[in-house]
C-alpha positions in Angstrom: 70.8 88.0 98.4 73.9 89.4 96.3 75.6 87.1 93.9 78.5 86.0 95.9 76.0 84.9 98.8 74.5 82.9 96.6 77.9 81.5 95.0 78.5 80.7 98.6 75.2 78.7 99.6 75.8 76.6 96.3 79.1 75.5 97.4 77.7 74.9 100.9 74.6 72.5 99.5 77.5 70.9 96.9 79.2 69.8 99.9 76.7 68.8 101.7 75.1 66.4 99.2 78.7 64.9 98.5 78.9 64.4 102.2 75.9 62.9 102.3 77.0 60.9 99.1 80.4 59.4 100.4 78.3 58.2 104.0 75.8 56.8 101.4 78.6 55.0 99.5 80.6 53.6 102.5 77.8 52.5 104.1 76.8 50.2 100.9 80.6 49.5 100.2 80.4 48.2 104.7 77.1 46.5 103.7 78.1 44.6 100.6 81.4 43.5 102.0 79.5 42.4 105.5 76.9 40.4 103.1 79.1 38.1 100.8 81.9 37.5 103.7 79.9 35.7 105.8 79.1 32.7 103.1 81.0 30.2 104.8 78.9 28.6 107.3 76.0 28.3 104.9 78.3 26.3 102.3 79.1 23.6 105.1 75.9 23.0 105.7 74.5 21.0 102.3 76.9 21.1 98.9 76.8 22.6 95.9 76.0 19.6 93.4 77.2 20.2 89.5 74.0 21.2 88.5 72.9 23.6 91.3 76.4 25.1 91.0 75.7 25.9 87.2 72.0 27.5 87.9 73.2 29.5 90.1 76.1 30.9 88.2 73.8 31.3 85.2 71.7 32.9 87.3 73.7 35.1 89.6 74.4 38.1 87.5 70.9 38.3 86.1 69.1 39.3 89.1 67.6 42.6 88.9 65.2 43.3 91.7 66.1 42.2 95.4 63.2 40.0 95.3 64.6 37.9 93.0 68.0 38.2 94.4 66.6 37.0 97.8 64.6 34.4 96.0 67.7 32.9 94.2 70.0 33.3 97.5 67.4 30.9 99.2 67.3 28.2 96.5 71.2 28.6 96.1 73.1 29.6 99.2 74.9 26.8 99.7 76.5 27.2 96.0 77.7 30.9 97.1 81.6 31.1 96.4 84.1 31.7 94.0 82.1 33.0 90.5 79.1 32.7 91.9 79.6 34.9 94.5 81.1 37.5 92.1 78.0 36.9 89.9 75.6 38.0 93.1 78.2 41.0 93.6 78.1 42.2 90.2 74.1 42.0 90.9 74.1 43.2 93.9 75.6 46.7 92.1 73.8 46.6 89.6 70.6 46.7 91.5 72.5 49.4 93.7 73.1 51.7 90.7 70.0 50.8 88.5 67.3 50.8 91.5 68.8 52.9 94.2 65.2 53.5 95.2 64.4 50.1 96.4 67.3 50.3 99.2 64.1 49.8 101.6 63.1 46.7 100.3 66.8 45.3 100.6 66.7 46.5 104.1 63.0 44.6 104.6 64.3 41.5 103.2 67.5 41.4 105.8 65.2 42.3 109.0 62.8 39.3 107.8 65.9 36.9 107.0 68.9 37.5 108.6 71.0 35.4 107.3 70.4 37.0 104.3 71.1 40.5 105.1 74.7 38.7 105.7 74.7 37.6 102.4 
């Protein structure tokens, strides 16, 4: 293969992978917007006390692992809104860029609950 062949099958996988990239990225982008839109009907069902509301904000941008995200959505769902919503965003990126990985086990935890994969 001559040089500029080669040049030429570089650029080809290059643009491949970003193609493959930018699905990769709207499809996470539709996903995360999908999961913490749907909040509503979840918050009318039981209220957020004081307290709750406080764990769960202390809590929301810790989560690490979808495992315990799911764990803390179900012990805090109802207290989903405002900053503590942005606090399970901000996790729910993190997790994205720090464990990309693990997508599988997000997409386990929203075919067992799927309320959750609303979330």
């Amino acid at each position: 293969m001559d040089r500029s062949c080669t040049v030429n099958y570089a650029l080809r996988v290059e643009q491949l992978l970003m193609k493959s990239a930018k699905q990769a990225a709207t499809l996470i982008l539709s996903l995360i917007i999908t999961m913490f839109s749907v909040q509503v009907g979840h918050a009318q069902k039981r209220g957020c006390d004081d307290v709750e509301g406080q764990h769960a904000f202390d809590e929301a941008i810790t989560l690490r692992s979808w495992d315990a995200l799911y764990k803390s959505y179900k012990l805090y769902r109802q207290c989903d809104d405002g900053a503590v919503g942005k606090g399970y965003s901000e996790s729910v990126a993190r997790i994205l860029s720090d464990h990309w990985n693990t997508l599988p086990e997000l997409a386990r935890l929203a075919r067992k609950d799927s309320q959750f994969g609303l979330l």
